[in-house]
N, C-alpha and C positions, 0 to 999 in steps of 0.2 A: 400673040403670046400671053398678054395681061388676060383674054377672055380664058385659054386654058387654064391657069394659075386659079382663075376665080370660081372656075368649075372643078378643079381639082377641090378648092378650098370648100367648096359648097357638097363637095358628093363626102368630104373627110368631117365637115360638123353632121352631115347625116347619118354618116359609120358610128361617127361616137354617143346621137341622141338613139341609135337603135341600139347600142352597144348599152346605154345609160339604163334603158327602161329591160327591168327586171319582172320578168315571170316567176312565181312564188307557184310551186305545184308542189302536193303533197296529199299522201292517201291520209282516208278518213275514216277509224273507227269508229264501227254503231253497230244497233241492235234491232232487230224489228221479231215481233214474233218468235224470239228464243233463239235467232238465227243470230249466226252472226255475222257483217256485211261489212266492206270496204268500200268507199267510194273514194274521187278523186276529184278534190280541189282543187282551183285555177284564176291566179288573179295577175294584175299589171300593180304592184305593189305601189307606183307613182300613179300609177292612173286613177287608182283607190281612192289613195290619200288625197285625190285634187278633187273627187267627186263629191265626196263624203256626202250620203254613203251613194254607192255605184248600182247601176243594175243589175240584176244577177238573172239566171240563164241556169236551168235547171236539163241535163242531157238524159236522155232513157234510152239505153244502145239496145241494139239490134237482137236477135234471140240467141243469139253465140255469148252473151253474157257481156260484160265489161271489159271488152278488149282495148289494145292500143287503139283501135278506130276511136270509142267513145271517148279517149281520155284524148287524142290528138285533137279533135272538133272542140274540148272544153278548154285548151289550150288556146284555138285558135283565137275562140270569142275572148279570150282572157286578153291577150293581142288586139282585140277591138278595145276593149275598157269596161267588159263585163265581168262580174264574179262568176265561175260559169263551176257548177258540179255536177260530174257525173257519178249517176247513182248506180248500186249494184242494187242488183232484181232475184239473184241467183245463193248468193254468198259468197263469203270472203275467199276468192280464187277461185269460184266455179266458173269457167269458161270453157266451151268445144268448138272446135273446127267439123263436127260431124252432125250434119242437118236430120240426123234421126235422134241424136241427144240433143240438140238442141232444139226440138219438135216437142223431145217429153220435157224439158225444162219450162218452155214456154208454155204448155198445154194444161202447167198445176194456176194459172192464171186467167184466163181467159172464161169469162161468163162467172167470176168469181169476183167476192170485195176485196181481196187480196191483192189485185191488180192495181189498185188507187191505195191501198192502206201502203203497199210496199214502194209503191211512188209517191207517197205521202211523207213515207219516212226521208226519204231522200231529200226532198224539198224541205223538212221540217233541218235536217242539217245544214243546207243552203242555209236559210235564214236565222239558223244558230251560229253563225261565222260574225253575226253583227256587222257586218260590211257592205250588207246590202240593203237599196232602201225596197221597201216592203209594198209600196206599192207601184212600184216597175218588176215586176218579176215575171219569166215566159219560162215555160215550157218547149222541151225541145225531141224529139224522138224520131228513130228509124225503123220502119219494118213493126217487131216487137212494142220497141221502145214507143213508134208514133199511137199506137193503143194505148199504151198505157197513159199518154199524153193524155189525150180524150179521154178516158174517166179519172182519169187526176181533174182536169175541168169538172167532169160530169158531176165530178162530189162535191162538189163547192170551195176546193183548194182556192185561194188568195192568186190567182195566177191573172195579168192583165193580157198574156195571149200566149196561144201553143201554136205551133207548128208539125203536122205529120209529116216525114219523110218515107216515101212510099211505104206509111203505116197498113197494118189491118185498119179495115173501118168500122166504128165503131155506133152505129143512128143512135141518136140521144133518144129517149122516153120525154113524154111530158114535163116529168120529175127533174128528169137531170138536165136539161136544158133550161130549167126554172130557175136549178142551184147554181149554173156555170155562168162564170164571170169575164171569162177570157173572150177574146178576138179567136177568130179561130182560122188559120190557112192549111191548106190539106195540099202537099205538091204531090201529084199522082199520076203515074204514066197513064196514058188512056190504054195500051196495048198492054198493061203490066199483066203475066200471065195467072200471077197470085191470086189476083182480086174479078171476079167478072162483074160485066155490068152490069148486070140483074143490082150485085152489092154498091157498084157506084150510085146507081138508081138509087136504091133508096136511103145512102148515105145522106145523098146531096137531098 
């Protein structure tokens, strides 16, 4: 009976420390290129405050734009004790469920500097929040988002590592492997239909 009591008491201070720690999420106006773009900020408002300042976790969603997926993953990390924002790539509410707009959405970037300048802006919001320390800061991306990852490194962004989630691949040049400062892990199905291996080849 006393071990019940004391595992009841033990599972009710964990109801009340998960209940205690407070997620601060809220969208974020910006500008990049005359656009105008909403991103979505994500912090442990205690977990912040005990870091001072925290790591922060920059998210670049998929080619469907800034959906709930990207802004739920910026959450999650928030829940770890990162500052985590996701950036919009598209503009303020441009999002589709239809992979032929979302084909020309993604396609105004790709082999252009617009891909790193508009992941640049995102990131340059990140570390306008003042809450993060500036040299723990990663890159995060899916699909879309994992390319833009790679040339946000490629450019010489301030980033200590990205992450692609079955990104496009992106082979560095001389150049941008020269400027890139991050760590770099690539999670890539080997069967994924998107990408063949000819492009894993000479990724890797």
């Amino acid at each position: 009976m006393k071990l019940i009591r004391f595992l009841v008491a033990g599972l009710a201070l964990c109801a009340a420390g998960m209940l205690s720690a407070k997620i601060v999420t809220k969208p974020v106006a910006y500008e990049h290129g005359g656009v105008k773009l909403e991103g979505w900020l994500a912090f442990d408002d205690e977990k912040v405050a005990a870091a001072k300042p925290a790591p922060g976790v920059l998210v670049l969603p998929e080619w469907w734009g800034l959906t709930e997926y990207p802004k739920g993953r910026a959450e999650q990390l928030a829940k770890l004790g990162y500052v985590a924002f996701a950036a919009d790539m598209y503009g303020a509410g441009v999002t589709t469920a239809d992979p032929k707009k979302a084909g020309e959405l993604a396609g105004q970037f790709y082999g252009k500097p617009l891909m790193a300048e508009r992941a640049r802006a995102g990131l340059d919001q990140l570390l306008a929040t003042g809450l993060v320390d500036t040299g723990r800061v990663a890159a995060i991306g899916y699909c879309f988002g994992g390319a833009a990852a790679q040339v946000l490194a490629y450019s010489g962004a301030p980033l200590a590592g990205l992450v692609s989630f079955h990104g496009s691949l992106v082979p560095a040049s001389a150049e941008a492997a020269a400027k890139n400062h991050a760590k770099i892990l690539v999670c890539h199905g080997a069967v994924d239909p998107f990408i063949s291996a000819d492009e894993i080849a000479a990724f890797t």
